[in-house]
C-alpha positions in Angstrom: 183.1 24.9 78.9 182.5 21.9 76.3 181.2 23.2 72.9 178.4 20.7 73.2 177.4 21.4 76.9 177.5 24.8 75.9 174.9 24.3 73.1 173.0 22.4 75.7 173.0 25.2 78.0 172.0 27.8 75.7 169.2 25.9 74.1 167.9 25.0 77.5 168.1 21.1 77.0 170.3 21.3 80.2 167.8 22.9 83.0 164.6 21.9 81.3 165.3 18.2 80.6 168.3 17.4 82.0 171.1 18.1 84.7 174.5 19.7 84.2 176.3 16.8 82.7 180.4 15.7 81.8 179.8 14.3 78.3 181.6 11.2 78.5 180.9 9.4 74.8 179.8 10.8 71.3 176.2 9.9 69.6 175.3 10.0 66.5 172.2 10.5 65.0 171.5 10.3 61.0 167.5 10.6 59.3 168.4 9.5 56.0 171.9 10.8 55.3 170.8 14.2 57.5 172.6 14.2 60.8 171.5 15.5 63.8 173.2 18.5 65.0 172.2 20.4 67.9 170.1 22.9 67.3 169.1 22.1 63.8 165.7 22.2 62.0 164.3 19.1 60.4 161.2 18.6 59.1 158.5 16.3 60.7 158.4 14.3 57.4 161.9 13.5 57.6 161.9 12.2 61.2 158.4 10.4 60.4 160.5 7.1 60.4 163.0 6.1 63.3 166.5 7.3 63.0 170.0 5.4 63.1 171.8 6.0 66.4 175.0 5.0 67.5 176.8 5.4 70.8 180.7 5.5 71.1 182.1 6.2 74.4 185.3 4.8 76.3 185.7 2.0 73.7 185.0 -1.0 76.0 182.5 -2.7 73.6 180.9 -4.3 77.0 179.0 -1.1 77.6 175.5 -1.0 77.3 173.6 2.1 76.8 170.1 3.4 77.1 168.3 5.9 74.9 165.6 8.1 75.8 163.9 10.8 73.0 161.4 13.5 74.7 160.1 16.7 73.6 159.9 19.3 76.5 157.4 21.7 74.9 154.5 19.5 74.4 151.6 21.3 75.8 150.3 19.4 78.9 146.9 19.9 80.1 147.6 18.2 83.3 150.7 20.1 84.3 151.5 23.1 81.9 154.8 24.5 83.9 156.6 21.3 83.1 156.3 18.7 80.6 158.1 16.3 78.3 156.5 14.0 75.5 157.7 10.6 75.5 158.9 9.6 71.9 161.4 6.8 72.3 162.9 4.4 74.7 165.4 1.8 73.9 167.6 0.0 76.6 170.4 -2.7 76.5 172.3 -0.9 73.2 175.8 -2.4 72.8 178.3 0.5 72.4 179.1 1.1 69.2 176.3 -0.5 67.5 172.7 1.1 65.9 169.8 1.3 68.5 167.8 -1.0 66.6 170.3 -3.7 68.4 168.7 -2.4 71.9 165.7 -3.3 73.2 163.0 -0.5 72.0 160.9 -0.4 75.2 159.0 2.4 73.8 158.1 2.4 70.0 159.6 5.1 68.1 156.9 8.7 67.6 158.4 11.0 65.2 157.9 14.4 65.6 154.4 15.7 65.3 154.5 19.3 66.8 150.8 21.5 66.4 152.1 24.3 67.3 154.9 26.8 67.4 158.7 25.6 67.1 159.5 22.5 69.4 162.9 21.0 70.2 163.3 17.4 70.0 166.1 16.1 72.5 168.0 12.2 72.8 169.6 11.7 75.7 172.1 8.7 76.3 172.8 6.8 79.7 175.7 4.2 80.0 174.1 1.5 82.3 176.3 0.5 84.8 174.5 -2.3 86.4 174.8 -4.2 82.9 170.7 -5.2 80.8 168.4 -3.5 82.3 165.8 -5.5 84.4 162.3 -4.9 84.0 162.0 -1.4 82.5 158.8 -1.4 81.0 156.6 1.3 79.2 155.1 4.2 81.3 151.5 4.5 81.7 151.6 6.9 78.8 153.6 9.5 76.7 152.6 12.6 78.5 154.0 14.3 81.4 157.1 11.9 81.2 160.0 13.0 82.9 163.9 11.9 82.1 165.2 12.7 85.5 162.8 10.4 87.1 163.0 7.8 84.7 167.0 7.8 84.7 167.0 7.8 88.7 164.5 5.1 89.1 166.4 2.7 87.0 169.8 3.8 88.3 171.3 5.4 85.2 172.8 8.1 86.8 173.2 11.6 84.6 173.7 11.6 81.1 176.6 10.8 78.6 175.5 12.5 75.9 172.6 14.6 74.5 171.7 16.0 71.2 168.9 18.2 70.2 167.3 19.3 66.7 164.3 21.9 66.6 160.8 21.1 64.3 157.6 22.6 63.7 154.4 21.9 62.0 154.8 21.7 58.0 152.7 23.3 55.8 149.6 21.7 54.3 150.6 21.2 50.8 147.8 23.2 48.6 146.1 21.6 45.9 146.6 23.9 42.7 143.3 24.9 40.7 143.9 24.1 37.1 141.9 26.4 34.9 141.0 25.7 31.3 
């Protein structure tokens, strides 16, 4: 089994946000100069601002991929048993280049988790039917789901996915100066 679909598997990225998978191109995530490894901790602060991505698959520089960032354990009122918090959406990115040459259909969230330790998860798509066509914003962030959103707009299963864990930092304590 692949090292990274293995990492996948075992961190439950593959079974709670997406299908078994043949990864099929590399991406690369950096905040700052921190890349993103799976299963790594980074700190809400340094994923406040979006990150550089970039997405190298078959080397055919006409491939066009899309980029989809969730977080699968957001609490969800409306449907606890299964839910993913939309962070990011950006279509149309030319292989090889950052996602900021895409179009960003959703703006960039970083992580803000309340509670507990939350993994953070970017999945890639190659679009095979070239730009996408009139892939607009869901109705909101909550309750999205990858699987639907990669069927309805034919994308097909993933080529890559990466994963990094963060929880809620500590309030930073004012110290008491005595005199």
């Amino acid at each position: 089994m692949n090292r990274s679909i293995e990492v996948l598997t075992v961190g439950k990225i593959i079974g709670d946000v997406v299908d078994p998978f043949a990864p099929a191109a590399e991406i690369t995530i950096l905040y700052g100069s921190k890349q993103v490894a799976n299963g790594c901790d980074i700190k809400p602060s340094l994923a406040a601002e979006r990150p550089h991505v970039r997405i190298l698959g078959a080397s055919n520089s006409g491939n066009l991929y899309t980029l989809v960032m969730v977080d699968p354990d957001a609490p969800s009122p409306s449907e606890p048993t299964y839910r993913e918090w939309l962070h990011w959406i950006v279509v149309d990115i030319p292989e090889g280049s950052d996602a900021s040459q895409g179009r960003e259909v959703v703006m960039y969230m970083g992580p803000c988790p309340l509670a507990g330790i939350h993994r953070y998860v970017f999945v890639a798509f190659k679009q095979t039917d070239g730009p996408l066509v009139g892939v607009g914003p869901p109705q909101g962030r909550a309750n999205f789901k990858s699987r639907e959103f990669a069927s309805r707009h034919h994308l097909g299963l993933p080529v890559a996915a990466v994963y990094f864990h963060s929880q809620k930092e500590p309030k930073n304590k004012k110290r008491q100066w005595h005199s």
